[in-house]
N, C-alpha and C positions, 0 to 999 in steps of 0.2 A: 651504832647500828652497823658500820662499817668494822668492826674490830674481828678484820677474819686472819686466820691463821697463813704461812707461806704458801701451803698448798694451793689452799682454795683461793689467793692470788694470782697465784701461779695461771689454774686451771680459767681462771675470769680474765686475763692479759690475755693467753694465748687465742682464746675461744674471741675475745674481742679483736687482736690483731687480724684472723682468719676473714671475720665479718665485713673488716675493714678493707680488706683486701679485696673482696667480692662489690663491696663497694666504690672502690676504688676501680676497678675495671668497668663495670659497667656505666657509670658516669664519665668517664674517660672515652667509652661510646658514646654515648649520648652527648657530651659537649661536640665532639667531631663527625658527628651525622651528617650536620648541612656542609661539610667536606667530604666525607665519607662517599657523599652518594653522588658525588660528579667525579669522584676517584674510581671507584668502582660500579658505578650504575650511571653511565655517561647517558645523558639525554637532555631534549630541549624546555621537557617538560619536566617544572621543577617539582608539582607534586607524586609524578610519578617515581621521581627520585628520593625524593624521599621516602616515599610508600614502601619501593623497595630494600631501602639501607632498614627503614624501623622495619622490615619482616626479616632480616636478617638479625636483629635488633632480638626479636621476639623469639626466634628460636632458639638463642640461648636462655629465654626464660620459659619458654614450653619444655625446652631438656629439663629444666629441673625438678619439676616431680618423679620424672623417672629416674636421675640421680639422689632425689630424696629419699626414692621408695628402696634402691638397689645398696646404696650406702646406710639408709638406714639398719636395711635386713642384716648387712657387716657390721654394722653400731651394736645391735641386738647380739646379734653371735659371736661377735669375734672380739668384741669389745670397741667402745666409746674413743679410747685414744689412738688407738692404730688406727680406726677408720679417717680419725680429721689431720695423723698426719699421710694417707695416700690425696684424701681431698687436697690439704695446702700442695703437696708437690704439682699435681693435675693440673690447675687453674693457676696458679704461678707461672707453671710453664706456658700453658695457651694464653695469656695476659701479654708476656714478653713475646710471644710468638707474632700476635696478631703486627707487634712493628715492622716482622720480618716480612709481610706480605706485602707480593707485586701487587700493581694495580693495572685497570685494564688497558692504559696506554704502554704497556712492557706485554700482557701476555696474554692482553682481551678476554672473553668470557668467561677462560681460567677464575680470572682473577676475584670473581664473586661467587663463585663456586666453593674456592679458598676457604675466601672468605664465611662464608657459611659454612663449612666443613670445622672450621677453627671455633663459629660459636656453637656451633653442635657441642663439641670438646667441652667446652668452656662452659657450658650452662650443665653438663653435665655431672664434673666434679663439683661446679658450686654447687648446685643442688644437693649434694651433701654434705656441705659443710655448714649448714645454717643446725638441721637435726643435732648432730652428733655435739656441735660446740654448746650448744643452747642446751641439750639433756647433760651433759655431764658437767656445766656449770649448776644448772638447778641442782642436780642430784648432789653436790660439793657444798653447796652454800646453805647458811644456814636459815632453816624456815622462817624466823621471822626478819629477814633481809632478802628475802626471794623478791618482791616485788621490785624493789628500788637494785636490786643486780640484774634482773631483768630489763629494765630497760637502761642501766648501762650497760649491757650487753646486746643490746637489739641498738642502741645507739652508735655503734663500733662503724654498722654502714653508715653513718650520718657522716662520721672520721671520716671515712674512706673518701664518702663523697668529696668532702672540705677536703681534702689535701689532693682529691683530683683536679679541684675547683684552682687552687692556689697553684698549683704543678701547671695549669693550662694557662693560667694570666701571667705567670711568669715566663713559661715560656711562647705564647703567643707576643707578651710585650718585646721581647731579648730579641724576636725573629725578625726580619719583612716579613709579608704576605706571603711573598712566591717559596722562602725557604722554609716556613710552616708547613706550608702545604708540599713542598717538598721533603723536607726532614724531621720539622716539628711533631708534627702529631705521630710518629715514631717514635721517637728522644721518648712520649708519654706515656705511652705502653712501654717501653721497655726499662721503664723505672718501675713498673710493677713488679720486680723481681726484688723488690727491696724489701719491702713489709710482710714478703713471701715466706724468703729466708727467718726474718726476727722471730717471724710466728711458729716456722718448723722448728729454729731452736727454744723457742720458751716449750713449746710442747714437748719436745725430746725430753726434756728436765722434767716435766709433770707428770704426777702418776694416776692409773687409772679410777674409775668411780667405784666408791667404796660397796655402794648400791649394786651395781651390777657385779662384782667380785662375791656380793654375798648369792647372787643367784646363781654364781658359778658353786660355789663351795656348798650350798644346795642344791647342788646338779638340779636347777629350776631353768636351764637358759631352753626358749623357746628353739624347736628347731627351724621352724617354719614361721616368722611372726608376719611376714604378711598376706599369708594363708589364713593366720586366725582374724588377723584384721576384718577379713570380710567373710570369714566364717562363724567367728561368737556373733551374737547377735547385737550383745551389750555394745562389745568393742565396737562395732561395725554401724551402730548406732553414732557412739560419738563421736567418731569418725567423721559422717557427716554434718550434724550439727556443727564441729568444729570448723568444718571447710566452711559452711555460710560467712562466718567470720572471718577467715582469711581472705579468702572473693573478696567481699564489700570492703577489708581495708586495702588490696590488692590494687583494687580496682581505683580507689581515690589517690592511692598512695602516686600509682603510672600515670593518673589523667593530671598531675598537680608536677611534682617532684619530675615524674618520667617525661614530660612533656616539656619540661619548664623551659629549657634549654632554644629548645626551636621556637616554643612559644613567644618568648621573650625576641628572636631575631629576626622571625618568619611575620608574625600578626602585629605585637607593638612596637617593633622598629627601634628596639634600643640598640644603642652602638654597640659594635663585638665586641670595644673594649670594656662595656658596663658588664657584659650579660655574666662573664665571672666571680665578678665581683657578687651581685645580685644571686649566685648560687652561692655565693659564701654566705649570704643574708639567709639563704632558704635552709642550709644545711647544718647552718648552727642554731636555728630556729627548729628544726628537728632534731636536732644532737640533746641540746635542752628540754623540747619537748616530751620526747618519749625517756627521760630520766625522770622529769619530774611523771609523767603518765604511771611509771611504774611506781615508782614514792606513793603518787596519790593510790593506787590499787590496791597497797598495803595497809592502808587507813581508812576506804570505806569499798573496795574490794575488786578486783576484777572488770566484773560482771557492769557495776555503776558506772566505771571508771568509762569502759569501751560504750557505755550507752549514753554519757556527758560528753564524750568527743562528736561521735556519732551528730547526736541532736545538734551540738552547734555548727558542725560542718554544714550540714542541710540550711539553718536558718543564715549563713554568713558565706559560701559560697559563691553566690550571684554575688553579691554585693561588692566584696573583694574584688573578684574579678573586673568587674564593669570598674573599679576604681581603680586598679595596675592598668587594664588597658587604656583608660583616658588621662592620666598622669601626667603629668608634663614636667616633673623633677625627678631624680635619683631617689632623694628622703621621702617622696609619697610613694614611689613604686617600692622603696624597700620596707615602707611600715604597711604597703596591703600586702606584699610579700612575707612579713611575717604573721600576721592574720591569718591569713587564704591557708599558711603552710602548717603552722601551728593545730589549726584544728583537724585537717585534714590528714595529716600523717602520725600524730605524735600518740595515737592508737592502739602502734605498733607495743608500747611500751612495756606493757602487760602480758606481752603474744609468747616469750621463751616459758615462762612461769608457768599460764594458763595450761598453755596443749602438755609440759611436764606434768602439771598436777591432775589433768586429764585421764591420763593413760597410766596402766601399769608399768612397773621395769622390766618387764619380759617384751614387750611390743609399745616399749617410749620412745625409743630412738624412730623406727620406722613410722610408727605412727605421726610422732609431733612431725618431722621431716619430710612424709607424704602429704601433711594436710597442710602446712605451710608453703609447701613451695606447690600445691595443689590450687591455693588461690590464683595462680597463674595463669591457671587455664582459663578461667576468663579475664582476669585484672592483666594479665599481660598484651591486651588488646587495647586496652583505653587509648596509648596513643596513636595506633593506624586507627581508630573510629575517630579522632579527635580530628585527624591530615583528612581523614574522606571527608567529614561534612564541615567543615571549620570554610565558611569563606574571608576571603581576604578583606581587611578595608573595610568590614563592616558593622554595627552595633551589636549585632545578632551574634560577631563570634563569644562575647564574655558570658553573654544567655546560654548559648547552648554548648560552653566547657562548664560552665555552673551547673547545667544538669546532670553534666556528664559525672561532676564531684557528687551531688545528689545522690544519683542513683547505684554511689559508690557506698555514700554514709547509709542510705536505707538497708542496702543489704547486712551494712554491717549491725546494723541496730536491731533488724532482726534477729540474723544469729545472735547477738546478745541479749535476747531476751526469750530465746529458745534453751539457750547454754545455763546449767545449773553455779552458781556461787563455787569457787574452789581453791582458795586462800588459805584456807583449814587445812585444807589435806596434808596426807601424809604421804610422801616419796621416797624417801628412805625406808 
């Protein structure tokens, strides 16, 4: 099933490295949040510190439908490979950037301003580099290995995750305290300029999709594709449908994965030195997961696949949770950690394939690109609703993050049962 040619290696490494990189940065936020936000949102109150690092947090992930939507409109017209490599340079850059920033005992209020200004940056070019890698790997691979490429390729953030995850226990272990917090979580951002580079050069070597080269040489390239987005009716149609499904897995994806971090140090009181570790359990529990999601999609389809994750997230949510938070070893919190994460995220796995086989090649880039990183808009919330009503110290917190993953999978089960079968199609 694997037996693909240089190219379409080529085009499946690079598109994977880029992923991983996006991954890699923003879990690199998320481990250093409960830092983050006495570095630059100094106050006595620690959940208002935190509220404000995760809406700092959040606006690089609200930038990114509009880097979805503006990069993908360059995906569509100008072609697939130039756009992903201005995306890797962009978010490369703002990744190593963020270690250069003061914080507010150097330049006071500055210093969160900065800060938010750099994840502006930053959620920007990412936002287009999910579209553009995801359509010109589908569009390269061949159809009856789209599903299981898809979710090695939607697996690339799990990568990123895990070697953020591993990059922070190493260097949290090598440091003190005081020099972590002094220089450490620096050193981490600014190794993101590593998988930057490898990824711009596998892309330089790659050439573009054969798919879009023929819409060129049929002078077929839209001029406007996301004008037609919401002007055909059809498009504009699936459009939405397709967004119900990115929300609901968005959404469980941020309340599980995007949470995990603080959840783990803030409500169950594991030691700082587990909580890495314990993301290395969640992120290879997803890495696996959304590979095998995509395998199984190819076998009985899509559409099944996203509505078998769905349903067990909902029935195994509470449950999980209530049993990571009362835990009282490593080996239980890391076998409800792969539970709780497995059904909840590995979803994704199917997601590059689908929104491809969705849309035309005149409005795929733009389209897959605005509706995936369009589940943001609200799944990029889960974790400030999760810091407002989460009390501390009480039974009530694993009830009401269980719902929160609920009312993640419902959404998603709905779009998947409003969403037509699209395994068959044709893309090329």
């Amino acid at each position: 099933m694997l037996n693909l040619s240089r190219q379409q290696r080529s085009v499946l490494l690079g598109s994977f490295l880029g992923w991983a990189l996006d991954g890699y940065d923003l879990v690199l936020m998320l481990l250093v949040i409960p830092l983050i936000s006495k570095l630059f949102f100094p106050t006595s109150n620690l959940t208002l510190s935190l509220l404000a690092t995760f809406a700092a947090y959040v606006v690089t992930l609200v930038m990114r439908p509009v880097g979805g939507a503006i990069f993908g409109n360059f995906g569509d017209k100008i072609g697939r490979k130039k756009t992903i490599m201005i995306t890797i340079i962009g978010f490369s850059v703002a990744t190593f950037s963020t270690g250069l920033l003061p914080t507010w005992d150097m330049v006071g209020v500055l210093a969160p301003v900065l800060l938010v200004a750099l994840r502006f940056t930053q959620g920007f070019f990412a936002g287009g580099e999910w579209g553009s890698g995801a359509v010109i790997t589908m569009e390269t691979a061949p159809k009856s290995s789209r599903g299981l490429l898809s979710g090695i390729l939607q697996s690339g953030y799990n990568f990123g995750f895990m070697m953020a995850s591993i990059v922070y226990f190493f260097v949290y272990a090598a440091l003190p305290e005081s020099q972590f917090i002094d220089i450490g979580w620096r050193i981490m951002f600014f190794t993101g300029i590593i998988p930057g580079l490898i990824a711009l050069f596998v892309r330089y070597k790659m050439e573009e999709s054969e798919a879009w080269l023929d819409k060129v040489r049929q002078k077929k390239i839209e001029r406007a594709p996301l004008r037609k987005i919401f002007s055909d009716n059809e498009v504009r149609k699936r459009f939405f449908l397709a967004l119900v499904i990115t929300t609901g897995l968005m959404y469980a994806y941020y309340t599980t994965m995007g949470f995990y971090p603080t959840f783990l140090q803030n409500y169950v009181n594991v030691a700082k030195s587990e909580v890495p570790i314990l993301m290395i359990v969640a992120t290879i529990t997803s890495f696996f997961g959304q590979i095998f999601a995509g395998y199984l999609s190819q076998i009985i389809g899509r559409k099944k696949t996203l509505m078998v994750f769905a349903i067990s997230a909902i029935i195994i949510a509470i449950p999980a949770l209530y049993g990571l938070y009362h835990a009282t070893s490593f080996y239980s919190r890391s076998l409800y950690t792969v539970i709780l994460i497995f059904v909840a995220t590995s979803g994704f796995g199917p997601i590059p394939a689908f929104l491809s086989e969705r849309f035309s090649t005149e409005v795929r880039n733009s389209a897959s690109g605005f509706v995936y990183n369009g589940g943001l808009l609200i799944g990029s919330w889960a974790p400030l609703i999760a810091v407002t009503i989460l009390p501390h110290g009480e039974n009530l917190v694993p009830v009401l993050l269980g719902i929160n993953v609920i009312i993640g999978s419902a959404i998603l089960l709905i779009g998947a049962k409003i969403n037509p079968e699209t395994k068959d199609a044709e893309i090329k």
